[in-house]
C-alpha positions in Angstrom: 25.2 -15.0 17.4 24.6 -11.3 17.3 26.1 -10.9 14.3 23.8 -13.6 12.8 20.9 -12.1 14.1 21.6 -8.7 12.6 22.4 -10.3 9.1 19.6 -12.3 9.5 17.3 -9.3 10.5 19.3 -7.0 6.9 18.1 -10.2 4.9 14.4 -10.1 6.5 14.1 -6.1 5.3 15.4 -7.3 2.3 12.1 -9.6 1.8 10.1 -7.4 3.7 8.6 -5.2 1.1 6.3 -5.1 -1.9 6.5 -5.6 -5.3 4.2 -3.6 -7.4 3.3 -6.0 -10.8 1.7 -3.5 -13.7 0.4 -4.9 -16.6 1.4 -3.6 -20.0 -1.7 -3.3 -21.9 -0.1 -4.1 -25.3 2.6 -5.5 -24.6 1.8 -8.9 -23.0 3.6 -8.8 -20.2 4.1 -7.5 -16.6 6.1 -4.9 -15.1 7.4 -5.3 -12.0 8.5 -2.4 -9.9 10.7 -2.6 -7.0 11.6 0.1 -4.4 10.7 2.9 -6.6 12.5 1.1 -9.8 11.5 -1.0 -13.1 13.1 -4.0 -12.1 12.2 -6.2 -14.3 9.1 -7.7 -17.1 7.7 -11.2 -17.5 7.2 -11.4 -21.3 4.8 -13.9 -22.7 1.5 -13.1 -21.0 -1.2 -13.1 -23.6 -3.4 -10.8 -24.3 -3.3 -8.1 -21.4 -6.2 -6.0 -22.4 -8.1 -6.4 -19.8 -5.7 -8.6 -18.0 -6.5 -9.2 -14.1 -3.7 -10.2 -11.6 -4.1 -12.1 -8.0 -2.0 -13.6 -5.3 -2.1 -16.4 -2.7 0.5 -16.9 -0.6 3.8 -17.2 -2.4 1.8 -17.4 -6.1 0.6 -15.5 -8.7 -2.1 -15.8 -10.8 -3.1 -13.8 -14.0 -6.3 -13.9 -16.2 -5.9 -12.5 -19.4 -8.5 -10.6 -22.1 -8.6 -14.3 -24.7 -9.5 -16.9 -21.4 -5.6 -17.4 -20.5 -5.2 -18.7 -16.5 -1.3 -18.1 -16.0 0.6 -18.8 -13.0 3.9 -17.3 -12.2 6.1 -17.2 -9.5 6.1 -13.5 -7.8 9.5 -13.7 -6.0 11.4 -15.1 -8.5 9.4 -13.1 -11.0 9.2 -16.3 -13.9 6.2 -17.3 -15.7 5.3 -21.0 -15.0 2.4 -22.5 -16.3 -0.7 -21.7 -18.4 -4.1 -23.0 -19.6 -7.1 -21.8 -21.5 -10.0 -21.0 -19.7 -12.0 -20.3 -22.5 -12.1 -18.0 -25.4 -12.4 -14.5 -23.3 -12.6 -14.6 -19.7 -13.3 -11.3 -17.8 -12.6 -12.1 -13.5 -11.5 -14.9 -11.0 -11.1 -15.7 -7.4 -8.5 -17.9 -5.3 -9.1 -20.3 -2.8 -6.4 -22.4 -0.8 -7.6 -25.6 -3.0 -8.9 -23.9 -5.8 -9.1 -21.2 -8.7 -12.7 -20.4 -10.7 -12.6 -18.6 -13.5 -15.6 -16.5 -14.8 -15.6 -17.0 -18.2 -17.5 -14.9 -20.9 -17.0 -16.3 -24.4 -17.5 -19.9 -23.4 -20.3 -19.3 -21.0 -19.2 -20.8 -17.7 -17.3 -21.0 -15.1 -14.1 -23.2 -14.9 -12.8 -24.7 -12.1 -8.9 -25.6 -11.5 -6.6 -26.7 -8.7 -3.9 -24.3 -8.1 -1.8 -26.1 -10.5 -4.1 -25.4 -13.4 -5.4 -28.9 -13.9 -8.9 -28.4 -15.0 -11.5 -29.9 -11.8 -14.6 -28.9 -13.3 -16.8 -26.8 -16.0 -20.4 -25.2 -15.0 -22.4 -24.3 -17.8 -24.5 -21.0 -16.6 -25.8 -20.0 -20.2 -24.8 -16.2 -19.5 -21.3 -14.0 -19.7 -20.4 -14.4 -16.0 -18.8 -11.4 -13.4 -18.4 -10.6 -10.0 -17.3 -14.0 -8.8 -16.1 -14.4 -5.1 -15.6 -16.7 -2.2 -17.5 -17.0 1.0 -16.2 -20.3 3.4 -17.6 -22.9 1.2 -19.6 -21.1 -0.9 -18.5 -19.9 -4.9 -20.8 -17.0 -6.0 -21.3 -15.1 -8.8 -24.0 -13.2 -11.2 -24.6 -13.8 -14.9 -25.0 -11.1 -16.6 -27.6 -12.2 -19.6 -29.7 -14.4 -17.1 -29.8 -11.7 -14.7 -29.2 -14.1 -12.1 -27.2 -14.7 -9.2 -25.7 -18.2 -8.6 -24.6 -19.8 -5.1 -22.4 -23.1 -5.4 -21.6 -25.0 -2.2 -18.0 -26.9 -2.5 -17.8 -30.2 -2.0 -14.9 -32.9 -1.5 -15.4 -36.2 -3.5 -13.4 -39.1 -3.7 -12.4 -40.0 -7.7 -11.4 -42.8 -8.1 -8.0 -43.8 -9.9 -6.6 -46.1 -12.9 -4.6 -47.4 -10.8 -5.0 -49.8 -7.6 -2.3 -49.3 -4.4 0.6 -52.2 -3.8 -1.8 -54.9 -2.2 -4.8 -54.7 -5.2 -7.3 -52.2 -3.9 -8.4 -49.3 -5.5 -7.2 -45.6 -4.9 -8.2 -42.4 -5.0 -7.7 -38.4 -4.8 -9.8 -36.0 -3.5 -11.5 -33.5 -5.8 -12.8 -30.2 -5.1 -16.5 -30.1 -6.6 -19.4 -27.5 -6.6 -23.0 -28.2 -6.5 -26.0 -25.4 -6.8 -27.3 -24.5 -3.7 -29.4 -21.1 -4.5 -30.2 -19.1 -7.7 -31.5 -16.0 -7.2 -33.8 -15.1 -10.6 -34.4 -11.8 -11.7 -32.2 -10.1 -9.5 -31.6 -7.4 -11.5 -31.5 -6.1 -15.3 -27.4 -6.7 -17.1 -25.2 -7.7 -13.2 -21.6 -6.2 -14.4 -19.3 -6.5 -11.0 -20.1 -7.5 -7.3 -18.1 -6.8 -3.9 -18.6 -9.2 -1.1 -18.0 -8.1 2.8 -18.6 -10.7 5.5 -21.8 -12.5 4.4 -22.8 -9.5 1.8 -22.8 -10.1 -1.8 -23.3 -7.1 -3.4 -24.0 -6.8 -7.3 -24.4 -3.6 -9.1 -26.5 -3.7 -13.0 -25.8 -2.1 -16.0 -29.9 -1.6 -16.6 -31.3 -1.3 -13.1 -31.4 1.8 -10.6 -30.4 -0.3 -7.5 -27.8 -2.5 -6.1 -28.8 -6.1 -4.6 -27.5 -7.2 -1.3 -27.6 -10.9 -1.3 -27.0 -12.4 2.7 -25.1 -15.7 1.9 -25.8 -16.8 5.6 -29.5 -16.5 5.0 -30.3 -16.0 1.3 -32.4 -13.0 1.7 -32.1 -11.2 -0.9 -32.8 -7.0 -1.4 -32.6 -4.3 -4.3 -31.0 -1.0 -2.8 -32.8 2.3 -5.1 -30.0 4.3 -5.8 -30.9 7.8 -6.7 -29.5 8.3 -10.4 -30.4 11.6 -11.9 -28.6 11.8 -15.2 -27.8 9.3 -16.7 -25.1 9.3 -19.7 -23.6 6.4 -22.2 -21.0 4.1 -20.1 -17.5 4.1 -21.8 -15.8 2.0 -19.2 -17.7 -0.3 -16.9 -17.5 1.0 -12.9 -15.7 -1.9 -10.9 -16.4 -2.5 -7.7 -13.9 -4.3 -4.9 -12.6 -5.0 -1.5 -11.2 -1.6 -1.5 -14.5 0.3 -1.7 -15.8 -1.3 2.2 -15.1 0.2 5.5 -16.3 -0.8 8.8 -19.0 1.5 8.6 -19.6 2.4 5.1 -19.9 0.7 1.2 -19.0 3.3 -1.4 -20.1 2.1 -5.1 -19.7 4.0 -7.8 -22.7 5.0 -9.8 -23.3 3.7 -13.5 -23.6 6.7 -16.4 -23.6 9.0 -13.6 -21.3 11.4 -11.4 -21.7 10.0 -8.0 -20.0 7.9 -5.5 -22.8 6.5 -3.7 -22.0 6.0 0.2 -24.2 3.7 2.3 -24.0 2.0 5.9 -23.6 -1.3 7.0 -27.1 -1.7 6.9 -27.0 -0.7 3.5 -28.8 3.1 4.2 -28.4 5.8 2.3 -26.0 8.7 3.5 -24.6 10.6 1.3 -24.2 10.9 -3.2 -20.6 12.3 -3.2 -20.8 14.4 -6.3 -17.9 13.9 -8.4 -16.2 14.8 -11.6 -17.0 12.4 -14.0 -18.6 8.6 -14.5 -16.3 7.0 -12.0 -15.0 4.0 -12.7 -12.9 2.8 -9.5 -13.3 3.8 -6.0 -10.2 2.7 -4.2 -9.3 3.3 -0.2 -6.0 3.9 1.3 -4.8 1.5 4.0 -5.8 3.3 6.8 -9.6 4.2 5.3 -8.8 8.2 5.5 -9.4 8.9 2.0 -10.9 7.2 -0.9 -9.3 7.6 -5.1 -12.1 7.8 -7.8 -10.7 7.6 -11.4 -13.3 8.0 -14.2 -14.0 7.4 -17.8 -14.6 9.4 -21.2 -13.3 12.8 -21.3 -12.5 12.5 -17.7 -9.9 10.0 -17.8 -7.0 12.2 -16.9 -8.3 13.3 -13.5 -8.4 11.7 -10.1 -10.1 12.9 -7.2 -9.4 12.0 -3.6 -12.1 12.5 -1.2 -12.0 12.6 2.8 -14.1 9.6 4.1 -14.7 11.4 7.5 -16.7 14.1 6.0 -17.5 12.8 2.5 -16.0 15.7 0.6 -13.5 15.9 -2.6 -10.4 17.5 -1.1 -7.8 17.2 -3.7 -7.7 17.1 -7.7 -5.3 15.7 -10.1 -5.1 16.5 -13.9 -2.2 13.7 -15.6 -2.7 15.0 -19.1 -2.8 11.4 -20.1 -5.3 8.6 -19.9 -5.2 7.4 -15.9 -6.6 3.4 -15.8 -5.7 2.1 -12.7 -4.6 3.2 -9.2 -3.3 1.3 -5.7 -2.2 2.5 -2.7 0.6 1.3 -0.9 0.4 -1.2 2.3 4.0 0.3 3.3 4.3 3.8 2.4 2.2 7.1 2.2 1.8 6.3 -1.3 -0.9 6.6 -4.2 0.5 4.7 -7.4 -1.3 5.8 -10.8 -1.3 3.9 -13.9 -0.8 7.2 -16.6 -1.3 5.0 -20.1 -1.5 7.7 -22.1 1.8 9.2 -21.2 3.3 5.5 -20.6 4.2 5.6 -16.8 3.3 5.0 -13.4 3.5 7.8 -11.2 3.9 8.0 -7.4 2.2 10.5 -5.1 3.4 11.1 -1.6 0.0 11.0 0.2 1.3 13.5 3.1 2.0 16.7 0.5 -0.4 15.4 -2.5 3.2 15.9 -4.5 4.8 13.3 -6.9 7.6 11.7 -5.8 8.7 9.6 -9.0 7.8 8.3 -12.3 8.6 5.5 -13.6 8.2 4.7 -17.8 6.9 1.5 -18.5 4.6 0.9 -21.7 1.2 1.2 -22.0 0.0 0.5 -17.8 -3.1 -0.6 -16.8 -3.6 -2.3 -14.2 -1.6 -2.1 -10.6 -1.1 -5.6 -8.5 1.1 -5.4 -4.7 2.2 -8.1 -3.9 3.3 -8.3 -0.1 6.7 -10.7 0.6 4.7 -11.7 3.8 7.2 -14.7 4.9 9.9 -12.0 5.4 7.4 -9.9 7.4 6.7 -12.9 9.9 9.7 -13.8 10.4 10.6 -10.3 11.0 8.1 -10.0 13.9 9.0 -13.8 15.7 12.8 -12.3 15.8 
């Protein structure tokens, strides 16, 4: 029995870890890197341009530049399924019953079960970003409408073709949504959105503030953000999960060099003046520092700043053109997506000194994916 545990417990570490899944830009497919290692690629992916990648539980889920919703199976690393969203799609959020898809070609927002069998299609008018999930409610801004729209989901019965073994009819249960709130004229060109808790936050290409929407109340607030010099935009800031602590939003400013840093009441504490127009903001696991990339003659360089006392503490020059960049969950490590020198580079976040490169074409953007069953199982032996 010993000897069954242990093999069990070499099997478990085995699983135990985290596959990083890069997209190649031009190359229509993912990388997938493995302790350190190119491991492997899933060809076939689309247009990756701007591709996005997600996971829920053991699947994977990738929206590419020309509308494409692909699933593929992260473990066994295999594309499986695909469907077109529309004709250029830009974001999308998970649910355990369902995957929306903002869409901007096509002007909506498409609905799917996790299989990719089509439940719905809202017609908004607008391009559509920043869509998220908040218990039953789908939200998310469009961008020529300069609205914000809160959908409620619903569970209907539809009826089916055919009728069950002793003549009655049947049915399946649908996931629907219906409008609950539309906030008008909430600010000028919404581009992305983060949501904490019951915050919605949306940030706007044309507007000098950030709205907060509550989704338990609907009150709804413009946050003045103190821009000084603005310049032209070459790559749209994204916002993210990764730019909330407990205690403090950072959003990156539009056309200008600051991280903006506010509380949980949304005050204002502090502009972090940076290098560049940042584009992400991204936090390490354990919320001690915080990665800003940037845009224009500044994509080369990442700064890490110190989230205790707001201040850029380190400086990275990669000669190349830096897109993307994700910390580990399992190791003191910062991964960087160099595509102009092909590679993704790792940096040891307790000396600041790379540790490895690792040459795969054209990177953008950087997915984990955490092999959580092995990790439970781990912790019940």
């Amino acid at each position: 029995m010993r000897k069954f545990l242990l093999a069990l417990l070499v099997v478990v570490s085995l699983f135990a870890k985290e596959k990083l899944f890069v997209v190649e830009r031009e190359n229509s497919a993912l990388a997938v890197i493995e302790d350190h290692k190119l491991k492997n690629e899933i060809k076939d992916m689309r247009n990756c341009n701007h591709a996005v990648v997600k996971f829920i539980e053991n699947d994977g889920y990738m929206i590419t530049r020309d509308g494409y919703l692909i699933k593929f199976d992260p473990i066994k690393e295999k594309k499986l399924k695909e469907v077109r969203a529309s004709k250029s799609a830009i974001g999308f959020t998970l649910d355990k019953d369902f995957v929306a898809v903002a869409n901007y070609a096509n002007k909506t927002v498409e609905i799917f079960d996790r299989n990719l069998t089509k439940l719905q299609t809202i017609d908004t008018g607008s391009r559509n970003v920043g869509i998220k999930t908040y218990k039953d409610y789908l939200v998310f801004s469009a961008m020529d409408s300069d609205e914000i729209w809160v959908m409620k989901k619903v569970v209907k019965k539809v009826p089916l073709k055919c009728l069950s073994p002793d003549g009655k009819p049947m049915y399946e249960e649908q996931v629907r949504f219906e409008k609950v709130k539309i906030i008008e004229d909430a600010g000028q060109m919404p581009f992305d959105a983060m949501i904490n808790d019951n915050l919605y936050v949306v940030g706007f290409f044309n507007s000098p503030f950030v709205g907060v929407l509550n989704l338990d109340t609907f009150e709804y607030k413009q946050v003045p953000l103190k821009l000084e010099k603005r310049t032209m935009v070459l790559k749209v800031p994204h916002f993210g999960f990764w730019s909330i602590m407990k205690d403090k939003f950072f959003i990156p400013a539009v056309g200008d060099n600051k991280v903006f840093v506010f509380d949980r009441n949304f005050n204002f504490i502090k502009a972090i003046e940076v290098e560049g127009n940042p584009v992400f903001t991204s936090l390490s696991p354990d919320r001690k520092y915080l990665a800003v990339t940037f845009s224009g003659k500044k994509f080369p360089i990442i700064q890490i700043v110190d989230t205790s006392d707001l201040k850029v503490i380190k400086r990275f020059d990669f000669g190349g053109m830096v897109l993307h960049v994700r910390w580990s969950k399992e190791e003191p490590l910062l991964y960087v997506s160099d595509n102009g020198d092909s590679e993704v580079i790792g940096l040891d976040t307790r000396s600041w000194k790379e540790l490895f490169t690792i040459p795969v074409p054209k990177p953008s953007g950087l997915f984990i994916f955490d092999m959580k069953q092995g990790k439970e199982i781990s912790k019940e032996l």
